[in-house]
C-alpha positions as a Markdown table, in Angstrom:
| # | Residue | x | y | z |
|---|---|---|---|---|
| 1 | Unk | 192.1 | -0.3 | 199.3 |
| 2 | Unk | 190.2 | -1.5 | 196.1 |
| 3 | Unk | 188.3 | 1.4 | 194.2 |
| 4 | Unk | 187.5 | 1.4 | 190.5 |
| 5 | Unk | 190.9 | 4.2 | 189.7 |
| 6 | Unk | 193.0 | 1.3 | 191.6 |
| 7 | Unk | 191.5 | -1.3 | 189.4 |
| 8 | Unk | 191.7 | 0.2 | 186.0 |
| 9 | Unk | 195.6 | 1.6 | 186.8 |
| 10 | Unk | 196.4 | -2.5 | 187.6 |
| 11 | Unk | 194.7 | -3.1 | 184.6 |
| 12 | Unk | 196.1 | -0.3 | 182.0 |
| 13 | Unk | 199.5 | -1.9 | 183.8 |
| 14 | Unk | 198.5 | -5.3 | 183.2 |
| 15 | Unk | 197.2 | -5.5 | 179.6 |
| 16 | Unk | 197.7 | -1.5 | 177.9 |
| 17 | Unk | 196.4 | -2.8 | 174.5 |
| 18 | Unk | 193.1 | -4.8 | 176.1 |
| 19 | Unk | 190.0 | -3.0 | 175.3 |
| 20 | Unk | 188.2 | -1.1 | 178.3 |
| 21 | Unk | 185.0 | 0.7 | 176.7 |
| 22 | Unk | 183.5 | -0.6 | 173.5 |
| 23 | Unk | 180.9 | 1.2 | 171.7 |
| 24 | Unk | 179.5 | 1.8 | 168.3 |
| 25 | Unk | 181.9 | 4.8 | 168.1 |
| 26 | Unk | 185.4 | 2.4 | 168.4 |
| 27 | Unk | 187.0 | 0.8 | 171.1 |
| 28 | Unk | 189.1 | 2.6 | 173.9 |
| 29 | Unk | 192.2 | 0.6 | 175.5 |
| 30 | Unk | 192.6 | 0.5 | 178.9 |
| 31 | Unk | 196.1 | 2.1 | 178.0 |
| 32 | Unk | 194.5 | 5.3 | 176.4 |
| 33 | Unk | 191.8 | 5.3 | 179.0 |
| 34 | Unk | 194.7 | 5.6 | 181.8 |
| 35 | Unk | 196.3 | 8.1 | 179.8 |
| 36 | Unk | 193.1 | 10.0 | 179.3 |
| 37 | Unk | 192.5 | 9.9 | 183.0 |
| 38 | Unk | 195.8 | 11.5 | 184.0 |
| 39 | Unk | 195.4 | 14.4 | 181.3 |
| 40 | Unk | 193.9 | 17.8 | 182.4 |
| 41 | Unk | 192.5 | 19.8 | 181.0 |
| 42 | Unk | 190.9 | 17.4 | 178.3 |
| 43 | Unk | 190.9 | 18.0 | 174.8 |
């Protein structure tokens, strides 16, 4: 089954240094966003 937390997991696999979210505050990899996902409680 396909869902967007499948997706992004394949892709933090896939390319870790490939940026996920860009904004006009910096650039989040999907390597850190998986990382930031699996963290609790967040910072």
């Amino acid at each position: 089954m396909l869902n967007l937390a499948v997706i992004l997991r394949e892709s933090a696999t896939a390319r870790p240094g490939a940026p996920a979210i860009l904004s006009d505050q910096g650039v989040i990899t999907y390597g850190e966003l998986d990382a930031r996902s699996t963290r609790w409680p967040p910072p």
